[in-house]
Structure formats: structure tokens, C-alpha cells
C-alpha positions in Angstrom: 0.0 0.0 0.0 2.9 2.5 0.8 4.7 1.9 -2.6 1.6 2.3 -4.4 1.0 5.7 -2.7 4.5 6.5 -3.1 4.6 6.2 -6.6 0.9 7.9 -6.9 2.9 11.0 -4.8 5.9 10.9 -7.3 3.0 10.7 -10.4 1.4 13.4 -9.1 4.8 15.6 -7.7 6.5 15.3 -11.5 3.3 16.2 -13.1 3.0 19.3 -11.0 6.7 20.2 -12.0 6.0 19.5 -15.6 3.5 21.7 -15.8 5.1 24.2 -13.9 7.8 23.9 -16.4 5.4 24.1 -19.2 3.7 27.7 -17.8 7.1 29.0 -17.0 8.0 28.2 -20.6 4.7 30.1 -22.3 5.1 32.9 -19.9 9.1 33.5 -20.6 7.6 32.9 -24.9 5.3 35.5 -24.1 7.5 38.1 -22.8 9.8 37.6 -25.3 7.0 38.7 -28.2 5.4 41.4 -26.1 8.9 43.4 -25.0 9.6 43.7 -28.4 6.7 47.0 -28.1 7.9 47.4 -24.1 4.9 45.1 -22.2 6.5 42.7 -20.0 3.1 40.7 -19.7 2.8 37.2 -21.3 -0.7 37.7 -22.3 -0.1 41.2 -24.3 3.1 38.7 -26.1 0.1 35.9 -26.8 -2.1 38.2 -28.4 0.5 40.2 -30.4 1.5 36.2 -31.7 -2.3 36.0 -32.6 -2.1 39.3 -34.6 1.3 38.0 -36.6 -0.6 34.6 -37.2 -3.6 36.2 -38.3 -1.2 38.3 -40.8 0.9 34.5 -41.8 1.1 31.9 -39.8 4.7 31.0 -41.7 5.7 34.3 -40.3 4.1 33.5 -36.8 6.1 30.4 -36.5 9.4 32.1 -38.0 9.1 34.5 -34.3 8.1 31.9 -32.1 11.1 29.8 -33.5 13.5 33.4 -33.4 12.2 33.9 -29.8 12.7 30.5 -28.7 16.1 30.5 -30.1 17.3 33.2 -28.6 15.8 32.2 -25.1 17.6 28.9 -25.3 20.7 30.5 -26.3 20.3 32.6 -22.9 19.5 29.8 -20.5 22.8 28.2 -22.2 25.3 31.2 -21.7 24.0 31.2 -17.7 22.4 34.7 -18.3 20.2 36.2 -15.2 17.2 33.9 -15.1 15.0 36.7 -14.0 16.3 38.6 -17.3 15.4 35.5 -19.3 12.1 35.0 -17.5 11.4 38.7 -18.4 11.9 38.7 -22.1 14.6 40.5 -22.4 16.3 37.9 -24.4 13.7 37.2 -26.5 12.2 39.8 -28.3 15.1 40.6 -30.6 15.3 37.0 -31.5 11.5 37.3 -32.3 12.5 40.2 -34.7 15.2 38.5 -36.6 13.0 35.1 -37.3 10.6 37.4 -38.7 13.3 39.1 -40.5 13.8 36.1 -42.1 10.4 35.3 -43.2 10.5 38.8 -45.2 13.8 38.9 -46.9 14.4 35.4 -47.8 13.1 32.3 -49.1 12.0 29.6 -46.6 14.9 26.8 -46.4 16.7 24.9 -45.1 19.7 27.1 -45.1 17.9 30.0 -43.9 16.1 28.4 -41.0 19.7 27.9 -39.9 20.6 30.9 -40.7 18.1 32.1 -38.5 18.9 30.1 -35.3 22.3 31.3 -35.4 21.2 35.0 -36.3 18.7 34.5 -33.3 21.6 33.3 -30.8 24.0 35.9 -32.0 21.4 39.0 -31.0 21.2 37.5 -27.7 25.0 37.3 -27.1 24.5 41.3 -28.9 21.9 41.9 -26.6 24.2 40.6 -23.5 27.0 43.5 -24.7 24.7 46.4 -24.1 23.4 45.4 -21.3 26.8 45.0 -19.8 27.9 48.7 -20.3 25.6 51.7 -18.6 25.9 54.5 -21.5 22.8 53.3 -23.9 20.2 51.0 -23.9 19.9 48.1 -26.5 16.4 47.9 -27.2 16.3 46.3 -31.0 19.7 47.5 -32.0 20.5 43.7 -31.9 18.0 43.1 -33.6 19.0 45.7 -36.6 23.2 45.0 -36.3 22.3 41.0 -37.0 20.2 41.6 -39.4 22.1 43.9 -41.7 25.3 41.1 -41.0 23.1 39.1 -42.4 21.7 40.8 -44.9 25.4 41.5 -46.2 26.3 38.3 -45.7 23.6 36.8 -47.7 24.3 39.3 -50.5 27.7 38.3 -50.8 27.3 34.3 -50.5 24.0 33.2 -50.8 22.6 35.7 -53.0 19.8 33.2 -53.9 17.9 33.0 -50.9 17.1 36.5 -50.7 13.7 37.5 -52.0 13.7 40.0 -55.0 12.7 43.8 -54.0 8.7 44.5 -54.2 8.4 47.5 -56.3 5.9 49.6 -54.2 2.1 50.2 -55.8 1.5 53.7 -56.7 -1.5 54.7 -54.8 -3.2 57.7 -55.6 -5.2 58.4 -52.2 -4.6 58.1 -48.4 -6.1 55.8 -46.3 -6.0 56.9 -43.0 -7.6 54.5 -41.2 -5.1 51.8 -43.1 -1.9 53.8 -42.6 -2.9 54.4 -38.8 -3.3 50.5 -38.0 0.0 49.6 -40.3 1.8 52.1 -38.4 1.3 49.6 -35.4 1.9 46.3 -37.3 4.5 47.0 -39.3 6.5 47.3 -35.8 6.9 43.4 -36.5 6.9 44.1 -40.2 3.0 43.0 -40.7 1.7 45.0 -43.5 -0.4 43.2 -45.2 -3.8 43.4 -43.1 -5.1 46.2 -40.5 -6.0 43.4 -38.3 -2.5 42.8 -37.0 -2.2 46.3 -36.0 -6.0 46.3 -34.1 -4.2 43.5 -32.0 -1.1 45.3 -31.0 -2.9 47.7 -30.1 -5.3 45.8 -27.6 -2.5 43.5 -26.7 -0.7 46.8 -25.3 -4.0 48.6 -23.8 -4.5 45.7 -21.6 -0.9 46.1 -20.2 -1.2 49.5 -20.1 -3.6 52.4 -20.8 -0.8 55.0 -20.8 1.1 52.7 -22.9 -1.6 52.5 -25.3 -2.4 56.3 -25.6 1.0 56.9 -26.4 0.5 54.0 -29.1 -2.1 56.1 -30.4 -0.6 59.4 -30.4 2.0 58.3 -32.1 0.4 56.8 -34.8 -1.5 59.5 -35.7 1.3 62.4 -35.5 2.8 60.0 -38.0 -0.3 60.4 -40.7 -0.7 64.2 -39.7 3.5 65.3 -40.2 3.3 62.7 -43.2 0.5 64.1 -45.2 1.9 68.1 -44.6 5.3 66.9 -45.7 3.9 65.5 -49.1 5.1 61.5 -48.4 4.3 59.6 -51.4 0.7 58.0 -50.6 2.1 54.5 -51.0 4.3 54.8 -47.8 1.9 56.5 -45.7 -0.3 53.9 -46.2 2.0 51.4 -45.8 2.9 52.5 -42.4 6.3 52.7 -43.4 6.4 56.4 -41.4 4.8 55.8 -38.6 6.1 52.5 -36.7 9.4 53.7 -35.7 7.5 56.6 -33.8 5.2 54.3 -32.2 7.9 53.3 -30.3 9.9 56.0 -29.9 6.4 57.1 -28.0 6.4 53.7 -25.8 9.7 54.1 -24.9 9.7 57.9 -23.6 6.6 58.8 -22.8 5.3 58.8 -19.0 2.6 60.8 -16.9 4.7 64.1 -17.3 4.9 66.8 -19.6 8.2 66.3 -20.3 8.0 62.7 -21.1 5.4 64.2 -23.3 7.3 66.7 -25.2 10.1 64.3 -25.3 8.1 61.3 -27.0 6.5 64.0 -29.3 10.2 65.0 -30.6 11.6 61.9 -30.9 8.5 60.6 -32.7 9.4 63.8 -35.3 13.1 63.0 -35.4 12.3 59.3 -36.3 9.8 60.0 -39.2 13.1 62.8 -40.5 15.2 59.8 -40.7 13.1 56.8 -41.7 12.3 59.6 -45.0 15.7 59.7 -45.0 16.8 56.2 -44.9 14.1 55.1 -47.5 15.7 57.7 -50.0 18.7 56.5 -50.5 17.2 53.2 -50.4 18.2 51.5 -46.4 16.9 48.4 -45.3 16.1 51.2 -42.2 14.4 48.4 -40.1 13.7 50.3 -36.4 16.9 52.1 -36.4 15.0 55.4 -37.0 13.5 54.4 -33.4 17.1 53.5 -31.6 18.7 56.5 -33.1 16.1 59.2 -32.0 15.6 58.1 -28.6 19.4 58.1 -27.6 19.4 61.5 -29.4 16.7 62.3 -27.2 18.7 60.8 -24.0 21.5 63.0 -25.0 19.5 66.1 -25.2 18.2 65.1 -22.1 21.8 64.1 -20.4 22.9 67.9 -21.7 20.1 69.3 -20.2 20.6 68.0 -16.6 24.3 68.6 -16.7 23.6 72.2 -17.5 21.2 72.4 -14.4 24.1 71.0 -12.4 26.0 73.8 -13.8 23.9 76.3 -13.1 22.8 75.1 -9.5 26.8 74.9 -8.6 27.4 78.2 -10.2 
């Protein structure tokens, strides 16, 4: 009687750690897909995955694969648990095996490519977090995938998909180019839908979050439509992602955080419009670039107070 309820306890004990295992696994998945817009909350990542799936599931299965890839590759180099736990080592991995889906051909050879890709973000991702002068967020993400991108170009020229020639379009759609400025965060431009869900996905983290989101977005259309963008873009929401998370990333209760978010979102449209003229794979660099701008303007800005305080 004893050994049968010891091995009923044992049943019972490694099922409970299994599944523990198993929600510790979705959560970490989770994370990894929703930091990649700043919510550290499994469930926003879950229905952001939704809205990619909805968009392609090839390209849904590409991030979980990126994101898993670049968890793994974590958990193997003994990283901080409660940084892997967090995401923080997964969303630029969820970038680059979505990366992969849009610029090359499904394969073999690029399914490798894009594990190794993956793991090398996280070991990029590792770097900045080691030195305090500027944040990461997807620069990983945008230094693996222009190696790459190079790489590919140079050697396997073949597996790269040929450039889309953009449609002309002769009219805006606002309510198009508002939603794609959201998706196309993760590069989903093909259906509104995608965009509807990040955007719920992030309200249910957070409100503020979310208005931000919003604000962003549609300072995009507005500055876009007074500087004459070609229609195509605009609707695309080729001018407008980059701001949305400039927004995310600065903006707080204050009116400072405010101002700052606004400028940033400004100084990222100037050089996406940029970028795309001389023809970039721009990526979110726009985004990186104008919010350490912005942390420098605000680093000057302090010191000078110091200054003046001391003086």
C-alpha cells in the first residue's frame, strides 16, 4: 500500500513540476514577443503572436522559433534567469526570425541561418546590457540583421527574395496607414487586423502605454500628409512604426516625457524619409537613433542644471 502511494505522490509531484515547467515556458515565450513593443506581460506577447498569425502563420512560427532560439541560447550562456524570465532575451530573436520570413526564401539554409542569427542577438543583446551608456532595445535586432543581410548578399545571394516594387497609390487611407503604423512594428503589413491587435494587446498592459501608441500613430499620418510623403508609404505605415515606439519608450505621466516622446516621434519619421531615399533596409533604427538622441538632449540638459545650481 505505501509503494503504491508512493509512486501515486511521485506521479502526481513530477506532473506538478512539468506543468510548472510548461507555464514558466509560455510565460518567458510570451514576454519575449510582447517586449519587443515594451509590455513585460505574457498575455499582451500571446495576443500580439495572434495578430502575426492572423497576418501569416509561416511568419508566426518564424518568431516563435526566433524567440525560442534566442531564449535557449540565454539559458545556455547562464544569463540572469530573471532577465530571461522577463523577455529580455527574446524579443530581438522574435524580430530576426521574422526578418527572415520577409527577406528570404523559406529553407533549409535559412532556418539555420536564423537560429544562429537568433543566438547571436542574444549574445549582442548581452553586450549592451553589460555597459551603462545606452540602452539596447532592437539594436540587436537591426546589427544582426544587416550582417546578415550583407552576408547573404555576398554568398548566398539566392535565398534572398527580389525587392517588391511599391504600388503607386493615388489616395490616403488613414484609417489603413494608422493600424499599419502599429503592425509593421513586426513588419506585418499586409492586413489592418494585425495592427487592431497590438494595439489591444498593449492597452490591456497599459492604458498609458496604449495612448501613447495612439498618439504616435496618428502624429505620423498628420506630419506625413503636410510633408507630401508619397501615398504609397503612408499607407503602408512605413512612417509611422518607428514613432510608435519611440512614444512607448519615452513617454510617462509628465509633460516632459510628453514633449520628449513628441520629438523623438518627429526625429524618427526625418530619418526613416531619409533612410528610405537612399534606399536602407532602415528596419527600427530610426526608433534607436532618436531616442538616444533624445537621452543625450536630455543628459545635456541636466548637466547644464548641475552647472547652473553649482554656479
Amino acid at each position: 500500500m505505501n509503494r503504491i502511494f508512493g509512486k501515486l505522490y511521485y506521479s502526481l509531484d513530477k506532473a506538478v513540476k512539468e506543468s510548472k515547467l510548461v507555464n514558466s515556458t509560455l510565460f518567458t515565450l510570451g514576454r519575449g514577443i510582447g517586449q519587443v513593443m515594451f509590455q513585460n506581460n505574457a498575455l499582451s506577447g500571446i495576443i500580439m503572436l495572434l495578430g502575426i498569425f492572423l497576418n501569416s502563420w509561416q511568419i508566426g512560427l518564424l518568431a516563435l522559433a526566433g524567440n525560442g532560439a534566442g531564449i535557449l541560447t540565454a539559458y545556455l550562456s547562464g544569463y540572469k534567469q530573471e532577465d530571461i524570465r522577463a523577455g529580455l532575451y527574446g524579443f530581438n530573436g522574435t524580430l530576426v526570425g521574422i526578418a527572415i520570413g520577409v527577406f528570404m526564401q523559406i529553407s533549409l539554409v535559412s532556418l539555420l541561418l536564423m537560429i544562429i542569427a537568433s543566438a547571436f542577438s542574444t549574445w549582442v543583446t548581452r553586450l549592451f546590457g553589460s555597459q551603462r551608456w545606452l540602452p539596447g532595445f532592437t539594436a540587436p535586432f537591426i546589427i544582426t540583421v544587416w550582417l546578415l543581410l550583407g552576408i547573404c548578399s555576398f554568398f548566398f545571394p539566392s535565398l534572398l527574395l527580389p525587392t517588391s516594387s511599391s504600388v503607386i497609390e493615388c489616395k490616403p487611407d488613414l484609417f489603413r496607414a494608422f493600424s499599419l503604423n502599429i503592425g509593421q512594428v513586426m513588419f506585418q503589413g499586409e492586413t489592418i487586423v494585425s495592427g487592431l491587435f497590438f494595439l489591444a494587446a498593449i492597452f490591456i498592459n497599459s492604458r498609458l502605454n496604449a495612448f501613447y501608441v495612439v498618439m504616435a500613430s496618428l502624429l505620423s499620418v498628420v506630419v506625413s500628409l503636410f510633408w507630401g510623403v508619397e501615398y504609397s508609404m503612408l499607407n503602408m505605415g512605413l512612417m509611422g512604426y518607428n514613432g510608435v515606439l519611440c512614444a512607448i519608450a519615452l513617454g510617462d505621466k509628465t509633460w516632459k516625457g510628453a514633449f520628449y516622446s513628441v520629438l523623438s516621434v518627429l526625429i524618427s519619421i526625418l530619418l526613416q524619409f531619409t533612410g528610405m531615399k537612399f534606399g536602407m533596409v532602415t528596419l527600427t533604427a530610426p526608433f534607436v537613433l532618436s531616442v538616444w538622441c533624445i537621452m543625450g538632449i536630455n543628459k545635456l540638459a541636466s548637466g547644464k542644471k548641475r552647472l547652473n545650481v553649482l554656479g
